[in-house]
C-alpha positions as CSV (number, residue, x, y, z in Angstrom):
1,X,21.1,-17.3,7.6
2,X,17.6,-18.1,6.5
3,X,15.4,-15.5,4.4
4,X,11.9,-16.6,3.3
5,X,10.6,-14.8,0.1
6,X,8.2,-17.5,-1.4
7,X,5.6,-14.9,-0.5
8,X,2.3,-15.2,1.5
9,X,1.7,-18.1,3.2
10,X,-1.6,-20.0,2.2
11,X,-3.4,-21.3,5.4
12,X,-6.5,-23.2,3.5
13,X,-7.9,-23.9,0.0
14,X,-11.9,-23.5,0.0
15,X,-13.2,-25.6,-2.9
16,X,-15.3,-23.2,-5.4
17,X,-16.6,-25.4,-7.9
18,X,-16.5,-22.8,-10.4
19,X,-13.9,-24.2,-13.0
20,X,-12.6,-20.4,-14.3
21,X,-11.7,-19.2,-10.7
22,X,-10.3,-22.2,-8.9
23,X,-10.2,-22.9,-6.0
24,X,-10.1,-20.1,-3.0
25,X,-7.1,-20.0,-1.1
26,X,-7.2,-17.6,2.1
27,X,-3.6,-16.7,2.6
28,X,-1.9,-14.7,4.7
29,X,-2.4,-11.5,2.9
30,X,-5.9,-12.2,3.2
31,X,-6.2,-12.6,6.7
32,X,-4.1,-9.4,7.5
33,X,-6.1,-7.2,5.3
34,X,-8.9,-8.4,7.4
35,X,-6.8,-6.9,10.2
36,X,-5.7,-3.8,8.9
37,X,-9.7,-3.0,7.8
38,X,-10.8,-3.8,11.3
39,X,-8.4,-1.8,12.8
40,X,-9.4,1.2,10.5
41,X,-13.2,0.4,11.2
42,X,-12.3,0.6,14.6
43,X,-10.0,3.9,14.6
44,X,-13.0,5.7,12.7
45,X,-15.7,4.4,14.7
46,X,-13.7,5.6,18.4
47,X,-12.4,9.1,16.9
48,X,-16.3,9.8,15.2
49,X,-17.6,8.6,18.7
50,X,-20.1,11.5,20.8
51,X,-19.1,14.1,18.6
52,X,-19.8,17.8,20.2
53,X,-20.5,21.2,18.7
54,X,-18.9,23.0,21.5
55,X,-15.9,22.1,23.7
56,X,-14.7,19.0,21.4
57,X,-12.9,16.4,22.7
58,X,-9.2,15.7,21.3
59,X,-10.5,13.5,19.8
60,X,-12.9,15.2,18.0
61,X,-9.9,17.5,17.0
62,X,-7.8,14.8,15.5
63,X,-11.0,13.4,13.5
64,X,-11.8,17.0,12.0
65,X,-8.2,17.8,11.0
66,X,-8.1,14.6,9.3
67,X,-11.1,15.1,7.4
68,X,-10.2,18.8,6.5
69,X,-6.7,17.8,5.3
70,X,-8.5,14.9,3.1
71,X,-10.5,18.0,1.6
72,X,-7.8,20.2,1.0
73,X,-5.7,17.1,-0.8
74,X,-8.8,16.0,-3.1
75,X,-10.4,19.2,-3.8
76,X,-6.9,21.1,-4.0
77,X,-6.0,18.6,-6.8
78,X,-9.1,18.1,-8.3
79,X,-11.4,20.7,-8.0
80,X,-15.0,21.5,-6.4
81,X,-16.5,18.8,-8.5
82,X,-14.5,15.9,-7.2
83,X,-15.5,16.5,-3.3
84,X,-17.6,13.4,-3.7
85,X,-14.3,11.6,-4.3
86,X,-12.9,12.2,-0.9
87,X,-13.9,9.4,1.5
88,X,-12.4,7.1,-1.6
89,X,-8.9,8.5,-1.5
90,X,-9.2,9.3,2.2
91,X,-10.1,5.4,2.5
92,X,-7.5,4.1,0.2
93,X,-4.9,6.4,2.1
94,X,-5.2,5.2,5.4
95,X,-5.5,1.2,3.5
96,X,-2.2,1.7,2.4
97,X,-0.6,3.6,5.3
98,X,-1.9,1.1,8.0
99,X,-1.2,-1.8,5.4
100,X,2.6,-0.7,5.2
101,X,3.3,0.0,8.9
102,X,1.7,-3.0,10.3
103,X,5.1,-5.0,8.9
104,X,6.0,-2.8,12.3
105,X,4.3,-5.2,14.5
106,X,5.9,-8.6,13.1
107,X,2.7,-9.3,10.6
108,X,3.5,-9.5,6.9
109,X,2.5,-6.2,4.9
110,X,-0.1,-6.7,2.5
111,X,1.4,-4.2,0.5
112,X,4.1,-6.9,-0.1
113,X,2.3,-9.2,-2.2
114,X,1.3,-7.6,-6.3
115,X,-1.9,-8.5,-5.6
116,X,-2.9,-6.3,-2.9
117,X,-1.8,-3.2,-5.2
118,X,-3.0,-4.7,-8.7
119,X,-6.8,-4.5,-7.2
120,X,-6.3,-1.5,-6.3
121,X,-4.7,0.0,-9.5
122,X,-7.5,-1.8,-10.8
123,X,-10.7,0.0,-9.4
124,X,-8.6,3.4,-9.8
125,X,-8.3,2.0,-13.6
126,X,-12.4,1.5,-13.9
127,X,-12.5,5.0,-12.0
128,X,-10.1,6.5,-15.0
129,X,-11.6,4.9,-17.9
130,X,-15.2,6.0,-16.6
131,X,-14.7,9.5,-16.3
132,X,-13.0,9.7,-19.6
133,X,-16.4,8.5,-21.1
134,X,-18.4,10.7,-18.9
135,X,-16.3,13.3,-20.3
136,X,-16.5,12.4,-24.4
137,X,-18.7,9.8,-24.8
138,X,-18.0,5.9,-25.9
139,X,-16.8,7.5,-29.4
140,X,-14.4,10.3,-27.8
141,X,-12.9,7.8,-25.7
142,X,-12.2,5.3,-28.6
143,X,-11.2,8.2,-30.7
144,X,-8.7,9.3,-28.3
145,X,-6.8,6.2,-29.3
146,X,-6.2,7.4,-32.9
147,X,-4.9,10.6,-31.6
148,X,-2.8,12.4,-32.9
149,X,-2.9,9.8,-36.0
150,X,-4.2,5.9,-36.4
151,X,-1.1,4.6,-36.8
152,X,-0.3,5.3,-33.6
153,X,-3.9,3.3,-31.7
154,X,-1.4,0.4,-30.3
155,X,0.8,2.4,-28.9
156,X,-2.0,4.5,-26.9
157,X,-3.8,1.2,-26.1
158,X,-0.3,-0.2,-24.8
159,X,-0.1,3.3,-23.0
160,X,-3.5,2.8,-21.6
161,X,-2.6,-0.7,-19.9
162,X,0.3,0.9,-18.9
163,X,-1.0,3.2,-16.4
164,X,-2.5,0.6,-13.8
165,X,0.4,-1.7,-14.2
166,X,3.1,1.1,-13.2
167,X,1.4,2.1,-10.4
168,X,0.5,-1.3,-8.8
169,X,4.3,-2.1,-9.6
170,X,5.4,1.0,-8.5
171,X,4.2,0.8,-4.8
172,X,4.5,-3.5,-4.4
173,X,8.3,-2.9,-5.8
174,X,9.6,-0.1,-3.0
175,X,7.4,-2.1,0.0
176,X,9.0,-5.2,-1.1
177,X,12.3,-3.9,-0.9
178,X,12.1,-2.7,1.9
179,X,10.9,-5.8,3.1
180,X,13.5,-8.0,1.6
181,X,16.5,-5.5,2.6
182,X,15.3,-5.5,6.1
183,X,15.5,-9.2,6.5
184,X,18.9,-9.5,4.6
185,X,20.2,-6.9,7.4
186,X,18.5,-8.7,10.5
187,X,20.1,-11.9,9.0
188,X,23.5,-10.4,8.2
189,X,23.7,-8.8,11.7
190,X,22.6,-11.7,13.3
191,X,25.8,-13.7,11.2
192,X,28.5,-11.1,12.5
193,X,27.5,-11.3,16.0
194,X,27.9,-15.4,16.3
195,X,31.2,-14.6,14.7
196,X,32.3,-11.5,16.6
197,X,31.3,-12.9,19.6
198,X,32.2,-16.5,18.9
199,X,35.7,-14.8,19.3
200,X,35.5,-14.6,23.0
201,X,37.1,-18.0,24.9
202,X,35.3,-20.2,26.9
203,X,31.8,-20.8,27.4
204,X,31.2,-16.8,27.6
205,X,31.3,-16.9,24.0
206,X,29.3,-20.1,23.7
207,X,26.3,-18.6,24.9
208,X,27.1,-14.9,23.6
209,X,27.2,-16.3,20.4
210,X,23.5,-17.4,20.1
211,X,22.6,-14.0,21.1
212,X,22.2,-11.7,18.2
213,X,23.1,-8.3,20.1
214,X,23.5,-6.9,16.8
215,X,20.3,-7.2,15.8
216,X,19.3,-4.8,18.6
217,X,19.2,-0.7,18.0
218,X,21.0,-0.4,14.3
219,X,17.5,-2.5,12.4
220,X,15.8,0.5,14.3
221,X,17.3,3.2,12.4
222,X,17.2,1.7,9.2
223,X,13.3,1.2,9.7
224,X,12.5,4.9,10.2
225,X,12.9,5.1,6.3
226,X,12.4,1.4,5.0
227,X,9.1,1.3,7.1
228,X,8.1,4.6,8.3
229,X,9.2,7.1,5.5
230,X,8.8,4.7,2.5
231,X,5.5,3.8,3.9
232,X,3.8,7.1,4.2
233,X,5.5,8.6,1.0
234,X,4.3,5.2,-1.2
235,X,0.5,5.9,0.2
236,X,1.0,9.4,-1.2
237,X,2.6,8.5,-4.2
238,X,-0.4,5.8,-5.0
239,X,-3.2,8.5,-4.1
240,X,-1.5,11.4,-5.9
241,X,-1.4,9.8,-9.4
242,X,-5.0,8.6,-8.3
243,X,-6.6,12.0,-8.2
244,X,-4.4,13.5,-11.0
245,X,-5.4,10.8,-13.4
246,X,-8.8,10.9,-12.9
247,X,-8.6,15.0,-12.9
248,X,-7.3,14.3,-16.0
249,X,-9.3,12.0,-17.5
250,X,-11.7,14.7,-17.3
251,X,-10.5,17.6,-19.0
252,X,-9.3,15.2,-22.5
């Protein structure tokens, strides 16, 4: 049995010349987050296609629900004054639900590899830290470090930091798993049937045991939580602390 977990493959370096940032290497996460945007571009553009004020289309239907239940999710949680902040978590929803599903399809999940969630955490970070100034002021937001004494300024800077970090770990650990357990099962199924069937005499078993008949059916079941479940509760997870955060940020 044979498990790969090196990570993304690299398909070519691009030379930058720009001594800080090395070289450019498009990898395989890369390339299928090209995919998963296109295929998002795409879905948007065919359900927003010769929209109708009277007798909608389905597929009008689907596109308006989907909107509306964006609206109730960000405004719910964050109030009237964050409506502009909707096609942002609607957009980084549907990112990381497409993202983790399209493992479904044989392509390696984006989601997989730390740096897919650490930009994200990232800009959600800048997002934070921005609306905490809007909020105070430069000198609130540094003063908020001191609270509720100096002493305690590394601790709430280390706090700070903290908050991007645990949730670009958070979501890259559970897809990852379910990644890696996934494989391990595929691999230790595939193992049992050469030897279960290796059992039978003859050259019946011969060529039964290069079939992994195993591996059909029970990987199924196991993916309606590794892939489907896990997937669409870690995009809700990541957008949840997202808008509660930044609602946050702006009542300190």
């Amino acid at each position: 049995m044979e498990l790969d977990i090196s990570g993304a493959k690299v398909y070519f370096t691009i030379p930058t010349e720009i001594p800080i940032l090395g070289d450019l290497q498009i990898s395989e996460t890369m390339i299928v987050s090209w995919i998963v945007m296109s295929l998002i571009t795409g879905l948007c553009i065919w359900l927003t296609h010769d929209l109708k004020v009277e007798n909608i289309s389905k597929r009008q239907a689907l596109a308006e629900m989907i909107v509306e239940q964006a609206n109730k999710f960000v405004v719910g949680n964050m109030g009237e004054k964050f409506r502009h902040l909707i096609p942002f978590v609607a957009a980084l929803f549907a990112t990381s639900i497409v993202s983790n599903l399209i493992s479904l399809i044989g392509l390696r999940s984006p989601t997989a590899d730390l740096s897919t969630e650490a930009a994200w955490a990232v800009v959600v970070f800048i997002m934070i830290t921005a609306q905490k100034i809007k909020t105070g002021g430069v000198g609130g937001y540094l003063k908020g470090f001191t609270t509720p004494i100096a002493i305690m300024t590394p601790f709430n800077v280390l706090s700070e930091l903290a908050t991007p970090i645990s949730m670009a770990c958070r979501h890259f650990g559970n897809i990852l798993s379910g990644v890696v357990i996934n494989g391990l099962i595929y691999g230790a199924l595939a193992v049992a049937s050469s030897a279960l069937l290796g059992l039978l005499p003859g050259i019946v078993g011969d060529v039964l045991a290069k079939i992994p008949i195993l591996d059909v059916g029970i990987p199924a079941v196991l993916s309606v939580y590794f892939d489907w479940f896990s997937g669409f509760m870690q995009a809700f997870i990541f957008c949840m602390l997202t808008v509660m955060y930044i609602a946050n940020a702006a009542e300190e």
